[in-house]
C-alpha positions in Angstrom: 7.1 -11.0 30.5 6.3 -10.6 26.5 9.2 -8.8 24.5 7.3 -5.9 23.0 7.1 -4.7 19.3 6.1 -1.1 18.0 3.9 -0.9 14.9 3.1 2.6 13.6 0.3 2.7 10.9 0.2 5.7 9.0 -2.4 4.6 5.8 -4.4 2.7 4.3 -1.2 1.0 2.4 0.4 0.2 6.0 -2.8 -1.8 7.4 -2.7 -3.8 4.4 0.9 -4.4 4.4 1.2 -5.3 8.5 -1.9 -6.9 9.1 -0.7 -10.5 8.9 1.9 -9.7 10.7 0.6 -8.4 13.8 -2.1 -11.0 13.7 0.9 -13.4 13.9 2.2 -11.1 16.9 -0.9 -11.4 18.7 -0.5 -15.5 18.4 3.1 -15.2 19.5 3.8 -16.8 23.2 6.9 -14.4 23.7 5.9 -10.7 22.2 2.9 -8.3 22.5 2.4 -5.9 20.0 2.1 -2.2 20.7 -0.2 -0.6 18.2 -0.4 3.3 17.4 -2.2 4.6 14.5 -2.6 7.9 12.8 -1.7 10.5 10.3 -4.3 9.8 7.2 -5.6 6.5 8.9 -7.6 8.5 11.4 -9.1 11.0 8.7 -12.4 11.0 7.4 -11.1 12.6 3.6 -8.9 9.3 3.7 -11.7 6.9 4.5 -10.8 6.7 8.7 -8.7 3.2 8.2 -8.9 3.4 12.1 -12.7 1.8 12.0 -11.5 -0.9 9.8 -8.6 -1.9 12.2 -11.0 -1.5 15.3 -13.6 -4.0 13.2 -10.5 -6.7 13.0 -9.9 -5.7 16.9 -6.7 -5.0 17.2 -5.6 -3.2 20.6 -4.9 1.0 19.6 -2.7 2.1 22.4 -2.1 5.7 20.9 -3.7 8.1 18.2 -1.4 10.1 16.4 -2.6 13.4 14.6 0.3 14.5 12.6 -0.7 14.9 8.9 -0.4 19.1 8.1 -3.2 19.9 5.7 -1.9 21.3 2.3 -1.0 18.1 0.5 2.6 20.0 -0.5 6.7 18.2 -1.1 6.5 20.9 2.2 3.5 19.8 4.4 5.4 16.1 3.6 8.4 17.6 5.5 6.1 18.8 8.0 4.1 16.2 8.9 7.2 13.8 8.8 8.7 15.9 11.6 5.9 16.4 13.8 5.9 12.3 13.6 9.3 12.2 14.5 8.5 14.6 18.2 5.5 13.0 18.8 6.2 9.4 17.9 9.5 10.0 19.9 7.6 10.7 23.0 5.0 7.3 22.3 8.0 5.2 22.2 9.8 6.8 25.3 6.4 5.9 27.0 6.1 2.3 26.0 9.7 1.4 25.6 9.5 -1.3 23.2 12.1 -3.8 22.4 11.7 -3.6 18.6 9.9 -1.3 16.1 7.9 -2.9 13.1 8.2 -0.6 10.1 6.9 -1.6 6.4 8.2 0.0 3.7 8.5 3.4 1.8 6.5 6.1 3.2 7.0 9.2 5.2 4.9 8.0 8.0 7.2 5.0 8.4 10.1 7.6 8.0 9.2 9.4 11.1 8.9 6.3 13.2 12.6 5.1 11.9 14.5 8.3 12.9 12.8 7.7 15.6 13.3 4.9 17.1 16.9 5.0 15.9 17.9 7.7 18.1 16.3 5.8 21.1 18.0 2.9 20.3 15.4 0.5 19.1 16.3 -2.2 16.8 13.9 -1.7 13.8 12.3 -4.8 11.6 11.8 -3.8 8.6 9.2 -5.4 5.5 9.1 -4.8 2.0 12.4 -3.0 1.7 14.8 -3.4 -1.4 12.3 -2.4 -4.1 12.7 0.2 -6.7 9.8 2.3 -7.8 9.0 5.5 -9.0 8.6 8.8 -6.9 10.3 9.7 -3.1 9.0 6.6 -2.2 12.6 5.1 -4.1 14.9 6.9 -1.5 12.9 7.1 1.5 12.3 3.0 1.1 16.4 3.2 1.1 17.1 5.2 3.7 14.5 3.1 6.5 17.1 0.3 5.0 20.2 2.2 6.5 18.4 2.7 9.7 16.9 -0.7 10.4 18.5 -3.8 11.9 16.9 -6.5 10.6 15.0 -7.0 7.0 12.4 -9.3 5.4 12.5 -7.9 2.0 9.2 -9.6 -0.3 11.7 -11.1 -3.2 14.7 -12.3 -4.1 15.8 -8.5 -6.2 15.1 -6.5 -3.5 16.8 -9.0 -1.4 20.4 -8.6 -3.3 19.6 -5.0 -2.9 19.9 -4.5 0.3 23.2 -6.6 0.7 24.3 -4.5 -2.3 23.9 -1.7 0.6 25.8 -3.1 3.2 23.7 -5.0 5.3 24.8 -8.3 7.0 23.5 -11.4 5.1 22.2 -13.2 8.4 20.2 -10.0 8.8 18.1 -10.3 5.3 15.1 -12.8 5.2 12.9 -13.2 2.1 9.7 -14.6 3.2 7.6 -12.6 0.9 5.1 -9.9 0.7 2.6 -9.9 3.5 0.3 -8.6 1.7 -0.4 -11.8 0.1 -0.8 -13.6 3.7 -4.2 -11.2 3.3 -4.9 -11.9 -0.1 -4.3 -15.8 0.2 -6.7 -15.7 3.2 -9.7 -13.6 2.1 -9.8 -15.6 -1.4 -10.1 -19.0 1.0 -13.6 -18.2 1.4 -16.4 -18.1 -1.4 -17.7 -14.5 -1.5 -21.4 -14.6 -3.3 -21.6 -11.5 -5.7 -24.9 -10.2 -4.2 -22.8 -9.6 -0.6 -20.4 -7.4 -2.8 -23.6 -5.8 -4.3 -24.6 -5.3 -1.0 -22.2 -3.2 0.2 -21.0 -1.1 -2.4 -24.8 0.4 -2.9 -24.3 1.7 0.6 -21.4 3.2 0.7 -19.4 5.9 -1.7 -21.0 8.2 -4.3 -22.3 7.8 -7.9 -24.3 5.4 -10.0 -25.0 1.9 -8.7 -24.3 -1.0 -10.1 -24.6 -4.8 -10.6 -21.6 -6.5 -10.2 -22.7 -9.5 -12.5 -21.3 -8.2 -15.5 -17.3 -6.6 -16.4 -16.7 -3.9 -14.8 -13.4 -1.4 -14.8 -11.5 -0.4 -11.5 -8.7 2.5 -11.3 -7.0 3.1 -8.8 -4.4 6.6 -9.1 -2.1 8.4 -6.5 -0.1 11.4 -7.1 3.9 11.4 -7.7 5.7 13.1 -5.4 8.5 14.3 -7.8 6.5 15.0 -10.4 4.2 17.6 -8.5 1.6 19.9 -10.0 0.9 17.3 -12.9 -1.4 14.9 -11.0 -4.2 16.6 -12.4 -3.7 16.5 -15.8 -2.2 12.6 -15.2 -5.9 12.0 -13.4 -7.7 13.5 -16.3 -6.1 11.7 -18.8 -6.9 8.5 -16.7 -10.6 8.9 -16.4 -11.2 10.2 -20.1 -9.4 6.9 -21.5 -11.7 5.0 -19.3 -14.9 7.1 -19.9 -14.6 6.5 -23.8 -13.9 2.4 -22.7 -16.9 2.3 -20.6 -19.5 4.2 -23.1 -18.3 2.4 -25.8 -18.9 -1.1 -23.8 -21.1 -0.2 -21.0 -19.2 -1.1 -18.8 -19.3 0.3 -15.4 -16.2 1.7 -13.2 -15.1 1.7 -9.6 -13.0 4.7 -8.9 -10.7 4.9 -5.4 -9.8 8.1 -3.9 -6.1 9.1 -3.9 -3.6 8.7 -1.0 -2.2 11.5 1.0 1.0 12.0 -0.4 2.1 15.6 -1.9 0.2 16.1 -4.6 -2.9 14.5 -3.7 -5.2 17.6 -3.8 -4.3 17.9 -7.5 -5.8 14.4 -8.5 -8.7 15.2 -6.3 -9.1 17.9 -8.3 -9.2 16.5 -11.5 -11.6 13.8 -10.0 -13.9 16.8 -9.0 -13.6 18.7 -12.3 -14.5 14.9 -14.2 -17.9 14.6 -12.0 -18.9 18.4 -12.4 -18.7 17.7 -16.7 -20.9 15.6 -15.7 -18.7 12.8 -17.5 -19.4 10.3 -14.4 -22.1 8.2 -15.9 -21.8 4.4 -14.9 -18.7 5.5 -12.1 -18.9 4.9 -8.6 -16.4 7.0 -6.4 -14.5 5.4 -3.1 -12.7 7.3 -0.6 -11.6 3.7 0.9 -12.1 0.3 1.0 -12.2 -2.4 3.4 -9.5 -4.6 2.4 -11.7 -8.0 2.0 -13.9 -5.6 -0.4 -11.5 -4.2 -2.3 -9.0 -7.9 -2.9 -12.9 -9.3 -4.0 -13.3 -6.5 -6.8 -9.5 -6.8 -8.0 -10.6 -10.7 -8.1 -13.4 -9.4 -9.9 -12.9 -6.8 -12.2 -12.2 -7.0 -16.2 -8.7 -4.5 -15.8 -7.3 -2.6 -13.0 -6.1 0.9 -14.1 -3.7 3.6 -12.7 -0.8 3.6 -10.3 -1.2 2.1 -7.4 1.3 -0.8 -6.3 -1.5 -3.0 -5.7 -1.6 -4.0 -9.7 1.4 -5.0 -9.4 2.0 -7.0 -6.0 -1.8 -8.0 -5.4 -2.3 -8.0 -8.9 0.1 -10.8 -9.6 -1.5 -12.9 -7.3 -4.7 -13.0 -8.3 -4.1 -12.4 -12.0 -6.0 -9.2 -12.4 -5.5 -7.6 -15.8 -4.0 -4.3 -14.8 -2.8 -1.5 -16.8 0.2 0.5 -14.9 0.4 4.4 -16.1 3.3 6.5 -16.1 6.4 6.2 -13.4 5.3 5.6 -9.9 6.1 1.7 -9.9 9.2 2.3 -12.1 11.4 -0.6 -11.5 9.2 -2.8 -9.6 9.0 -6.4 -10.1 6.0 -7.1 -11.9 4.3 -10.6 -13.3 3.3 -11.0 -17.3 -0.7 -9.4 -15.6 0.7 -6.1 -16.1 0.5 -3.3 -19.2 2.6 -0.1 -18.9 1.5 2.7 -20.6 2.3 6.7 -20.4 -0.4 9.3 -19.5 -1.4 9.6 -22.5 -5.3 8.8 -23.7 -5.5 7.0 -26.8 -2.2 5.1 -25.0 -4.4 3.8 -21.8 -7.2 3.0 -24.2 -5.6 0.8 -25.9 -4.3 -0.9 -23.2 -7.3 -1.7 -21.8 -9.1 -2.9 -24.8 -6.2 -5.3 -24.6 -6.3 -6.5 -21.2 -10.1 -6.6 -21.7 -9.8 -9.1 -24.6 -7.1 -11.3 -22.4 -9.1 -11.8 -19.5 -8.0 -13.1 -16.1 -4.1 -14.1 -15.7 -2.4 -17.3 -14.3 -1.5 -16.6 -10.6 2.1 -15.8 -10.2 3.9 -16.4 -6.9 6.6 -13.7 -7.4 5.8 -12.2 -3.9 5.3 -15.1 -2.3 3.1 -18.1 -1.6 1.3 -16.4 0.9 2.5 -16.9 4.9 5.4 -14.4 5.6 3.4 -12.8 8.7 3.9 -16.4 10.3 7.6 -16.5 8.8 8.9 -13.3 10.4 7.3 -13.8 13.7 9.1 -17.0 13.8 12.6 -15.7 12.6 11.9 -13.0 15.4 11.8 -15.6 17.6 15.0 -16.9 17.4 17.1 -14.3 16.4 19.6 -12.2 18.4 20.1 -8.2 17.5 22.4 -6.3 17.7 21.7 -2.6 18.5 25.3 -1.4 16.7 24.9 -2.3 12.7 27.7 -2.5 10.5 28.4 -1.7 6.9 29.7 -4.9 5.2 32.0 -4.3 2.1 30.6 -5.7 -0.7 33.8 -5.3 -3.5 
């Protein structure tokens, strides 16, 4: 009988992050994975990930509504402990032997506690990083509770034995999100398939992609609530003034669901009803194949999101990085930071516009850590009891 392993995906940010992975679980003789999804990845305002991961057909053995509309630091609190109740309940039913959790959000929080009070080892990717927002502390605290770790480089790796954890515990094999990236890039994508798709789905002006064209990508920060609006509208007025100046057209992304998020939206909404939005196309979500294409693609990548900088290394997308949410965060020489500030952003992007595309950088990897941590799985024995090694 196949040991079995929990995976929990919450967003659009945990498909991306696992998919390589529990492809690699799927190919494994000894485990079976045991997939529920749900909070924003079943909702429509968030782009319903779901249909994506049915497309790649994955087995969904549980839905999971828990996200508390309000977008609030205290609909976060919420929805993190209705996760906890009912993902205790999903994991009573299917008893797995180990729980897969990636990273830093309050989705994976919930499925942590947990599966920590049932006793269920947890794996845990992509821990050990520092960044801006809750994200920092929550990412630390799924560290103290898992039992076994596969941080994506060699910082956040000396992190998390800086917290305790038993060397023969902590694997770097790299991000898995480049396992995606490495594997969509393989094959030649012709720009009139892009072309294709993007004229049928999203709002706002079409256009070609056979010319530059400007991406940005923005999420709220949790501990700096009630300013995502004025964040967003300094954003899109930077990148407005680029793109009349140059004519050249932008593909905006919708924001996550994090606390806060109603506030960008807003300032997204109050952009279009200027009527400012000439030459922008709007996104609520992307496939990932689609949206790794247009990073490959695009003259400059602007906002916050932590694709710039992981992804963005990769592939050598020019990206300009505003404001605080990737504090800290191990970034290749593809990446500009700048402060919400207009004339700041502009800037930046003219520069990143006259650079052009960056050398690849393999600071998250070379692009098979999926493969890696199934096989490290394999041969590893856990123990349920962790404890604190001493590190002075």
């Amino acid at each position: 009988m196949k040991k079995k392993i929990f995976v929990f995906l919450g967003s659009r940010a945990n498909y991306s992050s696992l998919k390589s992975i529990m492809t690699s679980i799927n190919r494994s003789e000894i485990y079976e994975l045991i997939l529920t999804v749900g909070a924003s990845a079943l909702l429509d305002k968030y782009g319903e990930v779901v249909k994506l991961i049915e497309m790649d057909e994955f087995n969904i053995n549980e839905r999971l509504y828990m996200l508390i509309e309000g977008e609030k630091p205290e609909t976060m609190a919420k929805s993190t402990g209705l996760g906890i109740i009912e993902l205790s309940s999903i994991l009573k039913k299917y008893s797995p032997n180990y729980t897969l959790i990636v990273g830093d959000r309050f989705e994976m929080l919930s499925a942590a506690i947990a599966s920590a009070y049932i006793n269920i080892p947890i794996i845990h990717t992509m821990g050990g990083e520092i960044s801006g927002s809750i994200d920092e502390s929550i990412r630390h605290a799924i560290t103290k509770l898992s039992h076994v770790h596969f941080p994506s480089n060699k910082l956040a790796e000396k992190r998390i034995l800086q917290m305790g954890e038993n060397k023969n515990t902590v694997f770097n094999v790299g991000c898995p999100r480049i396992d995606t990236i490495k594997e969509i890039l393989k094959e030649e994508c012709k720009t009139g398939e892009l072309n294709k798709y993007i004229s049928k789905i999203g709002v706002g002006d079409i256009f070609k992609l056979n010319r530059k064209f400007l991406m940005v990508s923005q999420h709220p920060v949790t501990t700096e609530f009630n300013q995502g609006k004025e964040q967003i509208l300094q954003t899109l007025e930077a990148v407005k003034e680029v793109s009349d100046t140059l004519d050249i057209p932008v593909i905006m992304l919708w924001p996550n669901a994090d606390a806060g998020s109603d506030d960008v939206a807003s300032g997204i909404r109050i952009f279009r009803e200027r009527g400012l939005d000439r030459n922008f196309h709007f996104f609520k979500n992307l496939p990932i194949e689609y949206y790794v294409r247009l990073m490959d693609k695009t003259s400059c990548l602007i906002g916050n999101s932590s694709s710039g900088i992981r992804e963005g290394s990769y592939i050598g997308t020019p990206v300009v990085n505003i404001g605080t949410r990737q504090d800290g965060r191990m970034r290749g020489i593809n990446v500009i930071d700048t402060k919400y500030e207009k004339n700041e952003i502009k800037k930046a992007i003219y520069k990143q516009l006259d650079h052009g595309k960056y050398k690849s950088e393999d600071i998250y990897g070379t692009g098979n850590a999926g493969e890696k941590i199934v096989k490290i799985l394999e041969n590893i024995q856990i123990n349920i009891q962790k404890k604190f090694i001493n590190r002075f």
